[in-house]
C-alpha positions as CSV (number, residue, x, y, z in Angstrom):
1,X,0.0,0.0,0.0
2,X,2.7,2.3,0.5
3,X,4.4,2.0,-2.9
4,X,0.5,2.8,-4.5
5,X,0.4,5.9,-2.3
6,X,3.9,7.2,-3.4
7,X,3.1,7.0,-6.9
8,X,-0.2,8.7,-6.7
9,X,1.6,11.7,-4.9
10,X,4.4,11.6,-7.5
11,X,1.7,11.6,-10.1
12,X,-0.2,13.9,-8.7
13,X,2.9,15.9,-8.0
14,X,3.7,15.9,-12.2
15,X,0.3,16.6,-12.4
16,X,0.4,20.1,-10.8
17,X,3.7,20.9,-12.3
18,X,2.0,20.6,-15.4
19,X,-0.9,22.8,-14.6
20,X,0.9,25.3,-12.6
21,X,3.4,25.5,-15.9
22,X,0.6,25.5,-18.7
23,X,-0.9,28.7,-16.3
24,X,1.9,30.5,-16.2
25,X,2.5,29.8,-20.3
26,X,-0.7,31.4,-20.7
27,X,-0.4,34.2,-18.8
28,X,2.7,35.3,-20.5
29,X,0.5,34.7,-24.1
30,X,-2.3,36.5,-22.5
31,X,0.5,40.0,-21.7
32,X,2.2,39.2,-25.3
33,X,-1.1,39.6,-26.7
34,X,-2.3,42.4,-24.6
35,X,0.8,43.8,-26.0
36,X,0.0,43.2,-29.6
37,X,-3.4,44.5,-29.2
38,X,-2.3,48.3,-27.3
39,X,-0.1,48.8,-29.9
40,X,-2.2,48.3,-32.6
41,X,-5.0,50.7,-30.5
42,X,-2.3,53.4,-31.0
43,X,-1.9,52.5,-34.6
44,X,-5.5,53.0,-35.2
45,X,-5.4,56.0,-33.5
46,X,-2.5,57.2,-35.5
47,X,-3.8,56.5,-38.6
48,X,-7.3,58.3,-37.6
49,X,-5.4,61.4,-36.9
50,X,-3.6,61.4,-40.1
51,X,-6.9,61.0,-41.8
52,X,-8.2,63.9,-40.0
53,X,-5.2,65.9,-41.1
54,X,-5.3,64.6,-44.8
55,X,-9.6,65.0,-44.7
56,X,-8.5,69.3,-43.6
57,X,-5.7,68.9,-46.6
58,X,-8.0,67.9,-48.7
59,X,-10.3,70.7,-47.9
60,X,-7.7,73.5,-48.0
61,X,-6.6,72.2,-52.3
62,X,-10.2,72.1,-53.3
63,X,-11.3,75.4,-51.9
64,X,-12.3,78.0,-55.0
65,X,-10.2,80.8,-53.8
66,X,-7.2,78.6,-53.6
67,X,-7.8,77.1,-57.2
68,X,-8.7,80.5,-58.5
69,X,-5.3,81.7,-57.2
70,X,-3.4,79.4,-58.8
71,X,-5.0,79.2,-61.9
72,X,-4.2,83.2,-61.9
73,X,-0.8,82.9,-60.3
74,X,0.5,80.0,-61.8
75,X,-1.2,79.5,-65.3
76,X,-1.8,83.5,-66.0
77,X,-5.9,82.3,-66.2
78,X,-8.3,85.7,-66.0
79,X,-12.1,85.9,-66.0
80,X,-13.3,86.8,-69.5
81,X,-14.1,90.3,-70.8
82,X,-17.8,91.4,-71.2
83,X,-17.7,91.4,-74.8
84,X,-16.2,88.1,-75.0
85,X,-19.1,86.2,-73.2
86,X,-22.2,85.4,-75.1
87,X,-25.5,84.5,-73.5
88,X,-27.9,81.9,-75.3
89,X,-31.5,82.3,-74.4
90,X,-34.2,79.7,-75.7
């Protein structure tokens, strides 16, 4: 009887190990994850805020007064004369 009772505590001593090394297994996957996951939280946040910034870009190069500056500054565009505008009526 003695020899069944030591190796049911040495099993059940493997047995724990086991457990007790599988938990602390996961709770290292469980931070590495946690990890993973705040770091792409600040990516998403990243990339929000650029497209904020590229959304007021945007904005700011498809505003009329900025594309009728250029078109005078840069292409030496100018409204039309009077006489050189006809009007079609029906």
């Amino acid at each position: 009887m003695n020899v069944k009772n030591v190796i049911l505590t040495m099993a059940l001593l493997v047995a724990s190990l086991i457990v007790i090394v599988d938990y602390i297994y996961l709770q290292h996957m469980t931070r590495n994850k946690f990890v993973e996951l705040q770091v792409l939280i600040d990516d998403k946040n990243n990339l929000n805020a650029d497209w904020g910034r590229l959304q007021i870009e945007h904005s700011y190069y498809v505003n009329n007064s900025k594309i009728e500056l250029q078109a005078k500054t840069q292409l030496g565009m100018k409204l039309p004369e009077k006489e050189h505008i006809l009007s079609i009526k029906r």
